[in-house]
DSSP file (Angstrom, degrees, kcal/mol; ACC not computed):
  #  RESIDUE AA STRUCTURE BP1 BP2  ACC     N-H-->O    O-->H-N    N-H-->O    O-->H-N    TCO  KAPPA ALPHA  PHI   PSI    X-CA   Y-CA   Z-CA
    1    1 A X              0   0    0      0, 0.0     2,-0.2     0, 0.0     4,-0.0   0.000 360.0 360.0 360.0 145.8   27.9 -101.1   41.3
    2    2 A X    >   -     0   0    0      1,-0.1     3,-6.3     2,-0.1     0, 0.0  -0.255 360.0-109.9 -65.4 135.2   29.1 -102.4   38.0
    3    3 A X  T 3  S+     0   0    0      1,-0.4    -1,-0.1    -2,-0.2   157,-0.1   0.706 116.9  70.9 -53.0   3.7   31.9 -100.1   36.4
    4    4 A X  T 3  S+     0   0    0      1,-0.1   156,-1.1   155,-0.1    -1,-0.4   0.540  85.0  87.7-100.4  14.5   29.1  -99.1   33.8
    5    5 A X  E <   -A  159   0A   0     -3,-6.3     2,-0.9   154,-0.2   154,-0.2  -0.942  65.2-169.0 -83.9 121.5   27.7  -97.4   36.5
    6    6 A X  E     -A  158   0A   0    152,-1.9   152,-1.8    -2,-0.3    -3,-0.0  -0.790  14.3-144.3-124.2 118.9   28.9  -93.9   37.1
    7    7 A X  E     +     0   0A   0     -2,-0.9   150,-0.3   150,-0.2     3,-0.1  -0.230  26.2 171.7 -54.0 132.7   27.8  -92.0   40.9
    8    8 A X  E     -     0   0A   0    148,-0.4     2,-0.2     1,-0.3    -1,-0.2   0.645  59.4  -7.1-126.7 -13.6   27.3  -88.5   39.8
    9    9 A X  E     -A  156   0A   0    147,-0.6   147,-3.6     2,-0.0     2,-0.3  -0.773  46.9-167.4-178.5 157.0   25.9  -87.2   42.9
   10   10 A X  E     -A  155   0A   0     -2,-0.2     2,-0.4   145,-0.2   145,-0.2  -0.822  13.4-168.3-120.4 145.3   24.8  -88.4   46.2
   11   11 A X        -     0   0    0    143,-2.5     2,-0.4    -2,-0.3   143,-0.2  -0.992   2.0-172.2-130.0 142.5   22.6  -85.6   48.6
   12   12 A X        -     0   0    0     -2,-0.4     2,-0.3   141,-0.2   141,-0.2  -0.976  25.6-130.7-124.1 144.3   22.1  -86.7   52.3
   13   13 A X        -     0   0    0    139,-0.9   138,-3.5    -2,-0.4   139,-0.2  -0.866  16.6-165.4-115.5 132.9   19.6  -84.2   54.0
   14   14 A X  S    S+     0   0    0     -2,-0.3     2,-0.2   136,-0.2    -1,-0.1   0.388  87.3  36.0 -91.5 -11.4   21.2  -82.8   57.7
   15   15 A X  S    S-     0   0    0    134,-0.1     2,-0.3   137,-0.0   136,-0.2  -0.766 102.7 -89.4-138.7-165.7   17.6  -81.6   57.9
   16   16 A X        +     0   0    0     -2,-0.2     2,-0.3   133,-0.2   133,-0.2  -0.806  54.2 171.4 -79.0 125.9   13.8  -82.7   56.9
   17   17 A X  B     -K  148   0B   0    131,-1.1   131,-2.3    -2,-0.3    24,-0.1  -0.902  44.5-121.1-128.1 172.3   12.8  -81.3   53.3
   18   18 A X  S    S-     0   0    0     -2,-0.3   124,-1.2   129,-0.2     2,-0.3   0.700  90.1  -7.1 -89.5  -4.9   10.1  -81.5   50.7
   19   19 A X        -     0   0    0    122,-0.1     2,-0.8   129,-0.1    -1,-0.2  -0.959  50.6-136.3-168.1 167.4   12.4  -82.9   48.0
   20   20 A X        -     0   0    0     -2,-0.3   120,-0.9   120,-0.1     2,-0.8  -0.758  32.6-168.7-120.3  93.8   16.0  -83.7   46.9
   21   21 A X  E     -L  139   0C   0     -2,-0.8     2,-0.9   118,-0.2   118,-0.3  -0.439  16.7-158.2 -88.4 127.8   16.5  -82.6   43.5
   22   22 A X  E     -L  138   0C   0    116,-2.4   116,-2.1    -2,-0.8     3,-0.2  -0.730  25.5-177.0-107.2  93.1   19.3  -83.5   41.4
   23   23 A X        +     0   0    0     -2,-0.9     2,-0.5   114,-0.2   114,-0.2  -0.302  50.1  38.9 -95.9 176.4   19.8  -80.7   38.5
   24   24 A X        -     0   0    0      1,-0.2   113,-0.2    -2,-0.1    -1,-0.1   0.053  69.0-169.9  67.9 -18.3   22.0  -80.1   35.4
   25   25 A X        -     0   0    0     -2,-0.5     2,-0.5   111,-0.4    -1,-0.2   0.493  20.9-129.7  30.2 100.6   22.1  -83.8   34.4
   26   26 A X        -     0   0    0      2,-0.0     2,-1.0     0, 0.0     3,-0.3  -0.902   9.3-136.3 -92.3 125.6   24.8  -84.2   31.6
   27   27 A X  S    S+     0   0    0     -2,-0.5     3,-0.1     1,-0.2   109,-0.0  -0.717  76.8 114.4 -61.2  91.0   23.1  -86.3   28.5
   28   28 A X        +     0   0    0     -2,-1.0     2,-0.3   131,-0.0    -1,-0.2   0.011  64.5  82.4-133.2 -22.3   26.7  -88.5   28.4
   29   29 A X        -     0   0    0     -3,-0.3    72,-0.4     1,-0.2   131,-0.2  -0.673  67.2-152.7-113.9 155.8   24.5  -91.7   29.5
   30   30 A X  S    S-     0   0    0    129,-1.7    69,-0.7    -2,-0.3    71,-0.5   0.975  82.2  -0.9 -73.0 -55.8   22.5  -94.0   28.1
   31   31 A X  E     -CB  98 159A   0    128,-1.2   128,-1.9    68,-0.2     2,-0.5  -0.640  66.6-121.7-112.0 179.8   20.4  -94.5   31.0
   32   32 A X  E     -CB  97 158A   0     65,-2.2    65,-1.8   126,-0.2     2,-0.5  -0.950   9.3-164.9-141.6 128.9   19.8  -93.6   34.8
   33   33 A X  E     +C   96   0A   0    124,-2.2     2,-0.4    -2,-0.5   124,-0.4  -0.955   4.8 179.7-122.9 140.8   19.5  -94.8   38.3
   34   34 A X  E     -C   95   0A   0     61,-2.6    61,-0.7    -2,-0.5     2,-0.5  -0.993   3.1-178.6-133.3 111.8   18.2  -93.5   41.4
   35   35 A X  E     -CD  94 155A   0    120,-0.9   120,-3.3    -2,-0.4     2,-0.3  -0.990   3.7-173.3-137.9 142.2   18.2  -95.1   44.4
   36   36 A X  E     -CD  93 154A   0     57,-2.4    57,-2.0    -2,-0.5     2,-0.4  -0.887   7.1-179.7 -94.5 127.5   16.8  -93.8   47.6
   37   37 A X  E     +CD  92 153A   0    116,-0.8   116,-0.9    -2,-0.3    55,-0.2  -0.851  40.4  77.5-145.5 125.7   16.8  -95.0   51.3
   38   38 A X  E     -C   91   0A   0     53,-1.3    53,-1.4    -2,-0.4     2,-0.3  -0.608  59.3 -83.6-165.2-129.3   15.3  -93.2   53.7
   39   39 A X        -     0   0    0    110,-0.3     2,-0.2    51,-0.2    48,-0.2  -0.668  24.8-135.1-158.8-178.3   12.1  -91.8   56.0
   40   40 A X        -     0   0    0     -2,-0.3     3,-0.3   108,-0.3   108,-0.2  -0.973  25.6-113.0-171.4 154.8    9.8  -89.2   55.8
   41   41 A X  S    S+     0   0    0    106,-4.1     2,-0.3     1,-0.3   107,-0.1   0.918 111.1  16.2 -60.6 -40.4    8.4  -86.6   58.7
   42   42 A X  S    S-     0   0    0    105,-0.3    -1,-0.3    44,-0.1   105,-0.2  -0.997 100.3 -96.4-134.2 125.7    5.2  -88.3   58.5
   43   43 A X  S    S+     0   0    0     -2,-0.3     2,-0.3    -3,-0.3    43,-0.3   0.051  77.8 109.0 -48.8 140.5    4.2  -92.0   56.8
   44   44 A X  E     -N   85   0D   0     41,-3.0    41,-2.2    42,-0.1     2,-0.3  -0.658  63.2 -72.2-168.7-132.0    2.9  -91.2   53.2
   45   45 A X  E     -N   84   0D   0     39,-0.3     2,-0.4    -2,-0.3    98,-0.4  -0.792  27.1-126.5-139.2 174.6    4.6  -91.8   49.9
   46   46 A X  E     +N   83   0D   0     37,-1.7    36,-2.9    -2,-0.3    37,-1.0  -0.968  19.8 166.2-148.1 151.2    6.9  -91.1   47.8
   47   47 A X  E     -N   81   0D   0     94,-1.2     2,-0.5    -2,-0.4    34,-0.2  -0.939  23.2-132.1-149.8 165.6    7.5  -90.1   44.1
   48   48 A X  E     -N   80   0D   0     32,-4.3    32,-2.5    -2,-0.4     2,-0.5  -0.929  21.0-163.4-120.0 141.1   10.3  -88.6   41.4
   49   49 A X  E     -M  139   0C   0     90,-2.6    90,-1.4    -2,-0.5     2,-0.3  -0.998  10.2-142.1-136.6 145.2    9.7  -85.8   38.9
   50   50 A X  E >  S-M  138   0C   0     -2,-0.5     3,-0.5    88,-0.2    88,-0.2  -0.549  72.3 -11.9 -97.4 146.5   11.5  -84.9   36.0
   51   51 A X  T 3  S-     0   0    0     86,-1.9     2,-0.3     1,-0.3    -1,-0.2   0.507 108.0 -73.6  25.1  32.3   12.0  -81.2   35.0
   52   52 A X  T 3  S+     0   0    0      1,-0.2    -1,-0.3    85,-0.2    -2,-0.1  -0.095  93.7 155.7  75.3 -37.9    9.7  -79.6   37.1
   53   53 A X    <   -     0   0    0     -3,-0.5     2,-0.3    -2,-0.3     3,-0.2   0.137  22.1-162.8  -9.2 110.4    7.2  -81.2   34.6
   54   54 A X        +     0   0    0      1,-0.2    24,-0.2    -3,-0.1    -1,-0.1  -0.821  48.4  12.3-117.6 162.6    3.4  -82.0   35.6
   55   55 A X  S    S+     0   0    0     -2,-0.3    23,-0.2     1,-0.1    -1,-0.2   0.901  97.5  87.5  30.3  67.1    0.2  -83.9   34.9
   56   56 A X        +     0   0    0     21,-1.1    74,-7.7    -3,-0.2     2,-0.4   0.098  56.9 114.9-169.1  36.1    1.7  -86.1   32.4
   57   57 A X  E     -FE  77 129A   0     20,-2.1    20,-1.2    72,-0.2     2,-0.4  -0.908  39.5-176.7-107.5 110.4    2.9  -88.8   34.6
   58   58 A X  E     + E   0 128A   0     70,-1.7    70,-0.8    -2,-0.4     2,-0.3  -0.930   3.4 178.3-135.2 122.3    1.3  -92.4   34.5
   59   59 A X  E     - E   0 127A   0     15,-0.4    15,-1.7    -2,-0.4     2,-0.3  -0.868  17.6-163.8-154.4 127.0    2.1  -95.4   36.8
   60   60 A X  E     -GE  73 126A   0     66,-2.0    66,-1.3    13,-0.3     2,-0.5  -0.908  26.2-161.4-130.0 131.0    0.9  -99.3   37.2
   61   61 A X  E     - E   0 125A   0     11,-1.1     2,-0.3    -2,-0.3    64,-0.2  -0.855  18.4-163.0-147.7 107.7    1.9 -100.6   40.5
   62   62 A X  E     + E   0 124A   0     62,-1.5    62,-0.8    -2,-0.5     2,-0.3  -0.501  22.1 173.1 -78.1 146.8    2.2 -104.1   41.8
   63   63 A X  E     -HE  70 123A   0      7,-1.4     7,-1.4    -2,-0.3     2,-0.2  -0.907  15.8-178.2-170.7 154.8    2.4 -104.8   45.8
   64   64 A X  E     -H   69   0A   0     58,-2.1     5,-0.2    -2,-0.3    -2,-0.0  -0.968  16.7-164.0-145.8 126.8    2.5 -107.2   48.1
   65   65 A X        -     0   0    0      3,-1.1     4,-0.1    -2,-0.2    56,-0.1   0.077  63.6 -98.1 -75.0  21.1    2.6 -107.5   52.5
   66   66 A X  S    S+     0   0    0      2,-0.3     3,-0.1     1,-0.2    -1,-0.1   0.178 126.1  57.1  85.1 -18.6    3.6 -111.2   52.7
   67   67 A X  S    S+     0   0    0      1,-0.3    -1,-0.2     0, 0.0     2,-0.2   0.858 115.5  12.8-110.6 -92.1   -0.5 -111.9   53.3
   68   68 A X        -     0   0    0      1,-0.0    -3,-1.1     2,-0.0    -2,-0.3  -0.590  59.5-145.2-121.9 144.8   -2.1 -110.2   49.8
   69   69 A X  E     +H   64   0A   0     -5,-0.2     2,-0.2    -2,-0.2    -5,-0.2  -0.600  26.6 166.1-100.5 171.7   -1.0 -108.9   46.4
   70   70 A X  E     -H   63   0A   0     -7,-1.4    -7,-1.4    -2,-0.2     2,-0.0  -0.744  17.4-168.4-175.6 126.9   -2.6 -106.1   44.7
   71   71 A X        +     0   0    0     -9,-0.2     2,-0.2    -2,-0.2    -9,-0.1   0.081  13.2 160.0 -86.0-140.8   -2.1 -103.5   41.7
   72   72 A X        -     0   0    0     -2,-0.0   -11,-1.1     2,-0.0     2,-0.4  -0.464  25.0-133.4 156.8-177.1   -4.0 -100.2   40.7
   73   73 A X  B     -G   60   0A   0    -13,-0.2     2,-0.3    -2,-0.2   -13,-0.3  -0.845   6.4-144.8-129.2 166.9   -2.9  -97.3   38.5
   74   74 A X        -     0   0    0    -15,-1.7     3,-0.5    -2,-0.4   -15,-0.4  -0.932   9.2-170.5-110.6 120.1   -2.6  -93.8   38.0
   75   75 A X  S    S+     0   0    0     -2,-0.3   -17,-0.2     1,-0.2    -2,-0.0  -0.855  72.0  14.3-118.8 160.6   -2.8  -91.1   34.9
   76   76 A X  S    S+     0   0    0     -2,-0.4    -1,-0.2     1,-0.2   -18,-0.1   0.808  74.7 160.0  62.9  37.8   -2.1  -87.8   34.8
   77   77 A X  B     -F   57   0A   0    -20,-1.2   -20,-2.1    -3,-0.5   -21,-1.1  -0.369  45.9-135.2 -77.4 167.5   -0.2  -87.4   38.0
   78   78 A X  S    S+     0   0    0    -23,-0.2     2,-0.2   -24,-0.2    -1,-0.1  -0.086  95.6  28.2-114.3  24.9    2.2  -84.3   38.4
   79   79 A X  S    S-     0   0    0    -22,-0.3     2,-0.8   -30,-0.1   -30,-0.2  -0.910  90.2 -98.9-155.1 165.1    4.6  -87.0   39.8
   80   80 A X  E     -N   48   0D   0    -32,-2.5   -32,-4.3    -2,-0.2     2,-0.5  -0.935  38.9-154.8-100.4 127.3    5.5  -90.8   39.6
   81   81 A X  E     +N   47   0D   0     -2,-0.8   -34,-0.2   -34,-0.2   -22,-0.1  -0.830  25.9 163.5 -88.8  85.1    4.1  -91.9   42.0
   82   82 A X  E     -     0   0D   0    -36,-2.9    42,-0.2    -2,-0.5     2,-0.2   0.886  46.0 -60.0 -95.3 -30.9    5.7  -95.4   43.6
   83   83 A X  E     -N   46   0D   0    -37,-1.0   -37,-1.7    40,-0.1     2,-0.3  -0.858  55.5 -49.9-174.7-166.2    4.8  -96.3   46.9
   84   84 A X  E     -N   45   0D   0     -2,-0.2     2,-0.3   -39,-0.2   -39,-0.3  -0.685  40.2-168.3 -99.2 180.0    4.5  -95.9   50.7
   85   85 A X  E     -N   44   0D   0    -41,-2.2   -41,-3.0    -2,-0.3   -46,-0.1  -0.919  15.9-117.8-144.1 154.3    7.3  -94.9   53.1
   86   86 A X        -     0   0    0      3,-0.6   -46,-0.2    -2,-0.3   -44,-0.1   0.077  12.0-153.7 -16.7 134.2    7.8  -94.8   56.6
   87   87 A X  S    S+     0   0    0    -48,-0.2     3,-0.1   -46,-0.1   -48,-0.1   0.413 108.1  34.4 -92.8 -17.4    8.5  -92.1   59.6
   88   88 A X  S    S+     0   0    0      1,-0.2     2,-0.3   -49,-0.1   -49,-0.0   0.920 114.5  40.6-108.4 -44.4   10.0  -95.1   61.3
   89   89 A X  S    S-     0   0    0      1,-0.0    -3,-0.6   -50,-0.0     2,-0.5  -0.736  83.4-112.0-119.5 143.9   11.8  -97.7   59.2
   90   90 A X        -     0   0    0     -2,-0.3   -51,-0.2    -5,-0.1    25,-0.2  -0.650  32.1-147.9 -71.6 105.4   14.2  -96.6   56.2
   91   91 A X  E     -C   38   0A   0    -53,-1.4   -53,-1.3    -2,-0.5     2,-0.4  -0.420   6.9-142.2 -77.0 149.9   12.4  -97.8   52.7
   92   92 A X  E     +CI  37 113A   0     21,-1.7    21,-1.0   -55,-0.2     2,-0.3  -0.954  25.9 176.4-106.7 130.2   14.9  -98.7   49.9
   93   93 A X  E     -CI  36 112A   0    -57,-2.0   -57,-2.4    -2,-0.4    19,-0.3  -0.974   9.8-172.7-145.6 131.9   13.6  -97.5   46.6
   94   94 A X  E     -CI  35 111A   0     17,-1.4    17,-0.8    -2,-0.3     2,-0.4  -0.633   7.0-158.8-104.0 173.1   15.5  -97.8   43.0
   95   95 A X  E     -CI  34 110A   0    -61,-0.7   -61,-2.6    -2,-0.2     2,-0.3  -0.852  10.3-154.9-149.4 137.5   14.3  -96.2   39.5
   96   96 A X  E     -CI  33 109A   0     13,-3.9    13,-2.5    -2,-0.4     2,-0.4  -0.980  15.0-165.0-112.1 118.2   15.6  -97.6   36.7
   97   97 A X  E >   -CI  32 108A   0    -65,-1.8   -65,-2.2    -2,-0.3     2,-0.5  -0.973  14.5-160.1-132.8 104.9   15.2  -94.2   34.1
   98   98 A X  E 3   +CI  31 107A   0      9,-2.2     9,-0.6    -2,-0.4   -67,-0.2  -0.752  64.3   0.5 -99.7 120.0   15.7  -95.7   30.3
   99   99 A X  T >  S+     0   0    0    -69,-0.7     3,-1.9    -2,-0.5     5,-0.2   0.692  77.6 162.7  96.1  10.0   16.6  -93.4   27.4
  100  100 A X  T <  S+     0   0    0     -3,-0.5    35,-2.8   -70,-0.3    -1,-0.1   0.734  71.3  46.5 -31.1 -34.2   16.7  -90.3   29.4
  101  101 A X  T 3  S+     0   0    0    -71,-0.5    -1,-0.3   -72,-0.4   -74,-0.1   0.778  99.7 109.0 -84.4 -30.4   18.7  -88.1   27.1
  102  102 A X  S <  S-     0   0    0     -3,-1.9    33,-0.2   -72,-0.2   -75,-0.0   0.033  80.5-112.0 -62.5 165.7   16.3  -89.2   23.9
  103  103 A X  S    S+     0   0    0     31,-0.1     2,-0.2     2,-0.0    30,-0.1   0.076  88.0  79.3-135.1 -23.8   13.8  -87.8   21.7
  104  104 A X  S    S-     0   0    0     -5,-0.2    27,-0.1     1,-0.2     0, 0.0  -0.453  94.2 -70.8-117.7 164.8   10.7  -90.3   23.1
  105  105 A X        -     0   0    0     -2,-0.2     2,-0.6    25,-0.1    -1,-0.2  -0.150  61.5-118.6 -49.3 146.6    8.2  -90.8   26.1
  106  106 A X  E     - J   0 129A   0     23,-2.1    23,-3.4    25,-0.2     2,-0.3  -0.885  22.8-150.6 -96.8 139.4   10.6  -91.9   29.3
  107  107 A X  E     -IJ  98 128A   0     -9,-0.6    -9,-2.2    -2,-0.6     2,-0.4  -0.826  13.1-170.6 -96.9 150.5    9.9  -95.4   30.8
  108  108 A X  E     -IJ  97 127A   0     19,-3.4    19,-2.4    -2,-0.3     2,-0.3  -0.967  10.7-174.1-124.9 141.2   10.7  -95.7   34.4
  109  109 A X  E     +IJ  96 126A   0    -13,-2.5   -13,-3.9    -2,-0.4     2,-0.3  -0.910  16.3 177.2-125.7 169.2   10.6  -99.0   36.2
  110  110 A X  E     -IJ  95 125A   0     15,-0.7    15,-2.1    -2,-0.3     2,-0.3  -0.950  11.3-156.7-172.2 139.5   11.2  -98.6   40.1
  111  111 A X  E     -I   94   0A   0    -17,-0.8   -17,-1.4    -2,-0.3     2,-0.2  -0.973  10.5-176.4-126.6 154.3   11.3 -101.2   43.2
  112  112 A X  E     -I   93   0A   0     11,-0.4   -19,-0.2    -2,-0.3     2,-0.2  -0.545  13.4-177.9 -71.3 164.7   10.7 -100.9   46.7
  113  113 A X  E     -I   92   0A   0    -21,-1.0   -21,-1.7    -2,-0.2     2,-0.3  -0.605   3.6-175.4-178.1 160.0   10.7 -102.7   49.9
  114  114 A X        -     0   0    0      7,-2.1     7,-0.2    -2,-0.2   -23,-0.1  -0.988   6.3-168.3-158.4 119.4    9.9 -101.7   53.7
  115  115 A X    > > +     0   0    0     -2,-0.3     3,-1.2     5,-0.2     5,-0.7   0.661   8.1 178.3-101.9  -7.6   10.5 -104.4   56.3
  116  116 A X  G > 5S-     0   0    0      1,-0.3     3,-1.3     3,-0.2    -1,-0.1   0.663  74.3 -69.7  -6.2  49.9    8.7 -102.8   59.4
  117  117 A X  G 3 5S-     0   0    0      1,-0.3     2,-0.3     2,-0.1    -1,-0.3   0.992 111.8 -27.7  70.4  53.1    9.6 -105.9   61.6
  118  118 A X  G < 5S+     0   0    0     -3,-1.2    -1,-0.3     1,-0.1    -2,-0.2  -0.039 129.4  81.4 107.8 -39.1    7.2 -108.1   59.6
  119  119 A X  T < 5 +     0   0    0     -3,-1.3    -3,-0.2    -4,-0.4    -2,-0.1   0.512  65.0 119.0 -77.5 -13.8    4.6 -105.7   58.4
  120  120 A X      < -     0   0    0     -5,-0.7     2,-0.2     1,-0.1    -5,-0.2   0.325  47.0-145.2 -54.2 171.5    6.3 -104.4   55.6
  121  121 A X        -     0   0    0     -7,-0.2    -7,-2.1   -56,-0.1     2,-0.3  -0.777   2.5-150.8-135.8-169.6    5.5 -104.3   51.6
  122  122 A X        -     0   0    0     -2,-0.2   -58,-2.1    -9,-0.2     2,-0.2  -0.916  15.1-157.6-161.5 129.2    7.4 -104.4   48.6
  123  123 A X  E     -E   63   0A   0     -2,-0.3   -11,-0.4   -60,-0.2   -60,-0.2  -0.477  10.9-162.2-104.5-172.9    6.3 -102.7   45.2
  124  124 A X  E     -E   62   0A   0    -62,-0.8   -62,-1.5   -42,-0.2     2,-0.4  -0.421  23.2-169.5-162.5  87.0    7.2 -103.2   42.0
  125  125 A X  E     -EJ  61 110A   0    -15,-2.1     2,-0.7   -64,-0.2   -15,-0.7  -0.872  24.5-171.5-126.1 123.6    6.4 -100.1   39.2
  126  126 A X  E     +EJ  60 109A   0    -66,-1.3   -66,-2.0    -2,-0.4     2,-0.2  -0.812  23.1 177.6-108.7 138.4    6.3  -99.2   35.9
  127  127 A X  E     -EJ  59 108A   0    -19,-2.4   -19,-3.4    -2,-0.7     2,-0.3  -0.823  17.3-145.6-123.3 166.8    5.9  -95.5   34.8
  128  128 A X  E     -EJ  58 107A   0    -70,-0.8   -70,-1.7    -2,-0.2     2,-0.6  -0.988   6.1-159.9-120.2 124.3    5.7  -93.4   32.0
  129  129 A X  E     -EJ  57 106A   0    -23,-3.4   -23,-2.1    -2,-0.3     2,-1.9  -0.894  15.3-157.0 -97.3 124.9    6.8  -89.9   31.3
  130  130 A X        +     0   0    0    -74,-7.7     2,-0.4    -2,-0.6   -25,-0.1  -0.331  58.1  94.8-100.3  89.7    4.8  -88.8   28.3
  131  131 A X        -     0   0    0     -2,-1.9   -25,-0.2   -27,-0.1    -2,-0.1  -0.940  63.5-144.5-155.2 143.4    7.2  -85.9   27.1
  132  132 A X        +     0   0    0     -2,-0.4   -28,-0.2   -27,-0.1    -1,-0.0   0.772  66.8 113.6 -66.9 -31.4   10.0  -85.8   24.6
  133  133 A X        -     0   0    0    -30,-0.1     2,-0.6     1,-0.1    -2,-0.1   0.158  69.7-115.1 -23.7 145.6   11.9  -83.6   26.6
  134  134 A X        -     0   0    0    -31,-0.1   -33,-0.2   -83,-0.0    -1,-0.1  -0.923  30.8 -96.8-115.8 146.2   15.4  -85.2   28.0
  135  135 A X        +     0   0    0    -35,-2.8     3,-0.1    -2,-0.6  -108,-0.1   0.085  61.6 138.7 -24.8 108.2   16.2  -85.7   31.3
  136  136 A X  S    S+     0   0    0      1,-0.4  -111,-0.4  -110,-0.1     2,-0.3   0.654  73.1  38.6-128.5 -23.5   18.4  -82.7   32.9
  137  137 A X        +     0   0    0   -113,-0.2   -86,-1.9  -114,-0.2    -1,-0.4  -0.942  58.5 173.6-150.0 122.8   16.8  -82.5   36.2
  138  138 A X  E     -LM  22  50C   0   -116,-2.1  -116,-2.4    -2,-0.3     2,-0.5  -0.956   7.7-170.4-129.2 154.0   15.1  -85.2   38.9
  139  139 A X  E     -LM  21  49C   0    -90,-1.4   -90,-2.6    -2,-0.4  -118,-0.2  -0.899  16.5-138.6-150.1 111.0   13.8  -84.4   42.3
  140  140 A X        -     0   0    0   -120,-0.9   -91,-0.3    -2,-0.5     2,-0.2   0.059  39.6-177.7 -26.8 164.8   12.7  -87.4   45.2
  141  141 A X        -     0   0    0   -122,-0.1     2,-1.4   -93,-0.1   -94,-1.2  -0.782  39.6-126.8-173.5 152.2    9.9  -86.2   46.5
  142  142 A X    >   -     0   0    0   -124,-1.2     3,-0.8     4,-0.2   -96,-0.2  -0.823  23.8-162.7 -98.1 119.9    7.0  -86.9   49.3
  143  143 A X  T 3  S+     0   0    0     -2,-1.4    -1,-0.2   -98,-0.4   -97,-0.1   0.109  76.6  64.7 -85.9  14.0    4.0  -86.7   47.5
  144  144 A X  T 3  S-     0   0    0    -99,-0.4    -1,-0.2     0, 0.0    -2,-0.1   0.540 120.8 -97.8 -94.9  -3.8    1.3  -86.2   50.6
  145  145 A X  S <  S+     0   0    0     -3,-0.8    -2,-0.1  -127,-0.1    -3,-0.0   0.594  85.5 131.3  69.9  23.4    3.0  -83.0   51.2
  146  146 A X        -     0   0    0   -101,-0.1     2,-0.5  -128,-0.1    -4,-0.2   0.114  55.0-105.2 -96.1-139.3    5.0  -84.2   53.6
  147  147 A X        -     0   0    0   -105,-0.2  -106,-4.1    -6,-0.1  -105,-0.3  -0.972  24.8-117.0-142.8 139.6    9.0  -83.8   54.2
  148  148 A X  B     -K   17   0B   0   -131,-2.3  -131,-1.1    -2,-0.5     2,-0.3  -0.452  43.4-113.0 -56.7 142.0   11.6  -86.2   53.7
  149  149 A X    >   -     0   0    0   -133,-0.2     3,-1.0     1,-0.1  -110,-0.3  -0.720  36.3 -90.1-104.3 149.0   13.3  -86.8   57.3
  150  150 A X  T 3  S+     0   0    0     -2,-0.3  -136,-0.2     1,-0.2  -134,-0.1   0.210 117.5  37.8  -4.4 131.3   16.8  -85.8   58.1
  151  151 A X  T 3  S+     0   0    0   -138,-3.5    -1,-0.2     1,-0.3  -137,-0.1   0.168  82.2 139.7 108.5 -26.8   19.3  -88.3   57.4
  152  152 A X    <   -     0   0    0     -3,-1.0  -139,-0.9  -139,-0.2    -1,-0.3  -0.023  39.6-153.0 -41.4 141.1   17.2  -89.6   53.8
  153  153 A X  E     - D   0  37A   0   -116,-0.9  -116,-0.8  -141,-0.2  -141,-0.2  -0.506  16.8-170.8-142.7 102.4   19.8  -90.3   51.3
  154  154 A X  E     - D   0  36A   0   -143,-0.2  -143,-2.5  -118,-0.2     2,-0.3  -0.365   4.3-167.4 -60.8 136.7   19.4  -90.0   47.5
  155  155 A X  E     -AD  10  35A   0   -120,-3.3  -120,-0.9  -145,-0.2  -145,-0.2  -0.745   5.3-158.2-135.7 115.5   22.1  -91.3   44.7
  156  156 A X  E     -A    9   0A   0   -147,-3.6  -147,-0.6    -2,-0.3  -148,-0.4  -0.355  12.2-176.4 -87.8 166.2   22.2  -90.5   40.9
  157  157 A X  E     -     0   0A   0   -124,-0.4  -124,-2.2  -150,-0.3  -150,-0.2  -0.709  18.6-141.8-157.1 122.9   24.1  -92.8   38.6
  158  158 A X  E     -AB   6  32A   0   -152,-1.8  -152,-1.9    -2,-0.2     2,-0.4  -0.578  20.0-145.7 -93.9 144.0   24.7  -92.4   34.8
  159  159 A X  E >   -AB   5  31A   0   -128,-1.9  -129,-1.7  -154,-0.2  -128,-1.2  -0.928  15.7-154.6-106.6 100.6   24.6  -95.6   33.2
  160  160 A X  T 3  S-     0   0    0   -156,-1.1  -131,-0.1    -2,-0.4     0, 0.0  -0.508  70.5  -4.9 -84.8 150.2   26.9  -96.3   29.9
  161  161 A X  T 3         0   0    0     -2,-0.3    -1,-0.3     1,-0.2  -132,-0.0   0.599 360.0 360.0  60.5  15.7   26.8  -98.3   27.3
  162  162 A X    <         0   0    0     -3,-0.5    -1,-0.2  -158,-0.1    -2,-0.1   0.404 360.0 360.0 -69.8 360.0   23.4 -100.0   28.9
């Protein structure tokens, strides 16, 4: 990572859970990054929420499987909501979290990609948090209600000077 990036904490889960939360956040950054790679107990999806926060989450979402592109959207989710994942193959997923610490709505942009030997997609998403709030707290999550599988690894990074 470039030296304005600064790790402030990495969780690897020894077992399956429903989310990886990263709390206490210190406002010191301009911006934030999250990147995930992992599994899940059962194929579903995955999403990040900010403070516990709900139904004020809203998300426009390109993908494509090497065959077809497609978008569609979502408002008023209790999470942003990015993409699928896997039980079998590990998805790489980033969020780019702008402005975290500030006074305004958060924009999120987030990528994917999932190679499943050929089958795979790749997303591409921008979200919105519409609350003023700043950022202290983020949590990974499987949004079918499923569990993230053993071995999953989330990593925060404060961004300076961005």
């Amino acid at each position: 990572m470039p030296a304005t990036y600064e790790p402030i904490a990495t969780t690897t889960l020894g077992s399956a859970a429903a989310t990886i939360t990263f709390s206490t956040i210190p406002a010191t950054y301009t911006d934030l990054r999250l990147v995930f790679v992992g599994t899940s107990t059962t194929s579903g999806g995955l999403g990040i929420r900010f403070n516990s926060n709900g139904f004020n989450y809203s998300v426009t979402r390109l993908r494509g499987n090497g065959t077809a592109a497609s978008s569609d959207r979502e408002t008023s989710t209790t999470s942003l909501n990015v993409g699928n994942i896997s039980s079998s193959t590990p998805s790489l997923y980033t969020f780019d979290v702008f402005s975290y610490a500030g006074s305004t709505n958060k924009t999120v942009l987030s990528e994917s990609n999932n190679d499943l030997n050929g089958s795979g997609w790749v997303y591409r998403t921008v979200g919105l948090w519409s609350n003023t709030a700043a950022i202290t707290s983020v949590s990974v999550l499987e949004i079918l209600g499923y569990q993230l599988a053993a071995g999953s690894t989330a990593t925060l990074y404060g961004i300076k000077n961005a």
